[in-house]
C-alpha positions as CSV (number, residue, x, y, z in Angstrom):
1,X,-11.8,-1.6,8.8
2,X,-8.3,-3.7,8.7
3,X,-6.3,-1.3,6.2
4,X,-5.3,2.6,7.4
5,X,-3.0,5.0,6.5
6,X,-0.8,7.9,8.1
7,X,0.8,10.8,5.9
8,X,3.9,12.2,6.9
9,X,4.4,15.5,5.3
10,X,7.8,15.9,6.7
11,X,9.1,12.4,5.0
12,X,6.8,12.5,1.9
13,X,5.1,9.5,2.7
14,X,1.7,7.5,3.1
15,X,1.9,4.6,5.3
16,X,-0.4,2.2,5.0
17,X,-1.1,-0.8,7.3
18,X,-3.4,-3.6,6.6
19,X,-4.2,-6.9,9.2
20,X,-6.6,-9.2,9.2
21,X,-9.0,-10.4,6.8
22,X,-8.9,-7.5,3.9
23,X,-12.0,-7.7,1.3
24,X,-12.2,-6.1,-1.8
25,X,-14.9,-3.5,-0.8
26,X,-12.6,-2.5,2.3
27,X,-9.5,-2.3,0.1
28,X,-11.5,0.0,-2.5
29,X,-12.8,1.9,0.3
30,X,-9.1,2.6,1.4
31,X,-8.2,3.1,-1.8
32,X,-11.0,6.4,-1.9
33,X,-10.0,7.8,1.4
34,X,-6.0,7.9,-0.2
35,X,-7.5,9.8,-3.1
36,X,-9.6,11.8,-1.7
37,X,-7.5,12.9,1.3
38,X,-6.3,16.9,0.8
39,X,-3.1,15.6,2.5
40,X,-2.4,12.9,-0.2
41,X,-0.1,14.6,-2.9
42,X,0.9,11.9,-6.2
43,X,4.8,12.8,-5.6
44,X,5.2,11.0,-2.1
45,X,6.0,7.2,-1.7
46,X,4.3,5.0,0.4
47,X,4.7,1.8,2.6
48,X,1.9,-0.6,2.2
49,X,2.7,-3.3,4.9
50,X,0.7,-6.6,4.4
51,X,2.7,-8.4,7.3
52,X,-0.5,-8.8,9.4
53,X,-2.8,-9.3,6.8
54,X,-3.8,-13.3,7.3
55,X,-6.2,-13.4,4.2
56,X,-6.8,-11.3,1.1
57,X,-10.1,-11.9,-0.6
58,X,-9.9,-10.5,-3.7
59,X,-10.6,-12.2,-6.7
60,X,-8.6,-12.1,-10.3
61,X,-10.9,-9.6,-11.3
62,X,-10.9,-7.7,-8.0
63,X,-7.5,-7.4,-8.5
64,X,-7.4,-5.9,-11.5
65,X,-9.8,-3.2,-10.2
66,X,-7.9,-2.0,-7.5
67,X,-4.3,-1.6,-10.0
68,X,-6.8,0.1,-11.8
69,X,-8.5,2.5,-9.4
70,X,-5.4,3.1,-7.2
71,X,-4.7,6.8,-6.4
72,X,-2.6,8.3,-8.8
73,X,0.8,8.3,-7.7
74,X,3.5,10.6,-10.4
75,X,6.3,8.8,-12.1
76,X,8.7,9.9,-9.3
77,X,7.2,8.0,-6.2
78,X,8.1,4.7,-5.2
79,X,5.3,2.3,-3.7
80,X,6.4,-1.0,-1.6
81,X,4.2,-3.6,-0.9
82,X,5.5,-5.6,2.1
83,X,4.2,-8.7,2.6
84,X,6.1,-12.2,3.9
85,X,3.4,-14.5,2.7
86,X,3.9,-16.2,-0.6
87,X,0.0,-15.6,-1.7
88,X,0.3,-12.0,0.0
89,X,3.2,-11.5,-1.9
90,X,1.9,-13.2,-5.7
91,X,-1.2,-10.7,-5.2
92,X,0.9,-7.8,-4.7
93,X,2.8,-8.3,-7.5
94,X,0.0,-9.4,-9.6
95,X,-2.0,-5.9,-8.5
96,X,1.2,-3.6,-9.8
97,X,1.3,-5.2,-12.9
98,X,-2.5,-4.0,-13.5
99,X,-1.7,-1.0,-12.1
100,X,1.1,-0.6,-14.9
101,X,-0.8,-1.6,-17.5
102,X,-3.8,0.7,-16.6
103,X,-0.8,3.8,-17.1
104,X,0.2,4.3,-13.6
105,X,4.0,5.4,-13.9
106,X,5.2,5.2,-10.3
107,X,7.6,2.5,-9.5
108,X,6.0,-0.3,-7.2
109,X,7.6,-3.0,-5.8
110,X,6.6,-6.1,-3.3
111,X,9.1,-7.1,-0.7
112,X,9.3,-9.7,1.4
113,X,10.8,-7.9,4.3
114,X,9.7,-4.5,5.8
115,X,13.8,-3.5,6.1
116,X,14.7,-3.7,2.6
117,X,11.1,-1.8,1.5
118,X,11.9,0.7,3.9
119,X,15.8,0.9,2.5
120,X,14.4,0.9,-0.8
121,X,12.3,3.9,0.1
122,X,15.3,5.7,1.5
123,X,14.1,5.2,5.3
124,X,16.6,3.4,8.0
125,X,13.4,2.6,9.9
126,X,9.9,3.2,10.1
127,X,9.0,7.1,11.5
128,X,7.2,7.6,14.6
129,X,4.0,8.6,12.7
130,X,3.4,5.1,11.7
131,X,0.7,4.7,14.0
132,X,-2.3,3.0,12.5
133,X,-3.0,-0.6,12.4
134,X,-4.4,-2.7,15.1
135,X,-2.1,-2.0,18.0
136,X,-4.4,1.2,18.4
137,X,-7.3,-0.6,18.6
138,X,-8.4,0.3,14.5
């Protein structure tokens, strides 16, 4: 599947990494592991990076499904979406603003660049533990 996540207890964050082609089911899928993970807690922030995603397909509708279903992060956690592409970056924003308007309370923003996500987040660079994605082998 082309989308993981690491959870650093330590720094109170998820880190998720996406490449590849990501479909809806394997974005939902995701999505289920996050919320059902005992390690997952609503108060931490994460880091979804998009940067080696080279298609999305997810429909409109699709869309709104997964800012609906997201895991329930609390009105303290920040969530950055990092993704350079323009269409990356359109459906990231698009997804938060579903997510708001479905009640979730955390603040979510898309960047453009994985520095100023990770500033925004209160990191200086990403932690060791950010170990999933493609380079091992996922």
């Amino acid at each position: 599947m082309p989308a993981e996540y690491v959870i650093d207890k330590e720094l109170r964050l998820v880190i998720t990494t996406a490449w590849d082609r990501v479909t809806f089911a394997e974005a939902r899928a995701h999505q289920e592991r996050l919320r059902n993970d005992p390690d997952f807690h609503p108060e931490f922030n994460q880091l979804l990076d998009a940067t080696a995603v080279t298609a999305l397909d997810i429909s409109h509708d699709e869309a709104k499904t997964i800012g609906r279903n997201s895991p329930h992060f609390s009105a303290s956690a920040r969530r950055a979406w990092v993704a350079p592409n323009p269409f990356l970056f359109g459906m990231g924003r698009m997804i938060g603003i579903y997510r708001e308007m479905a009640g979730g309370t955390e603040q979510f923003r898309v960047f453009k660049d994985r520095e100023q996500a990770l500033k925004w987040l209160g990191l200086d660079t990403l932690p060791t533990t950010a170990d999933a994605g493609p380079a091992k082998g996922q």
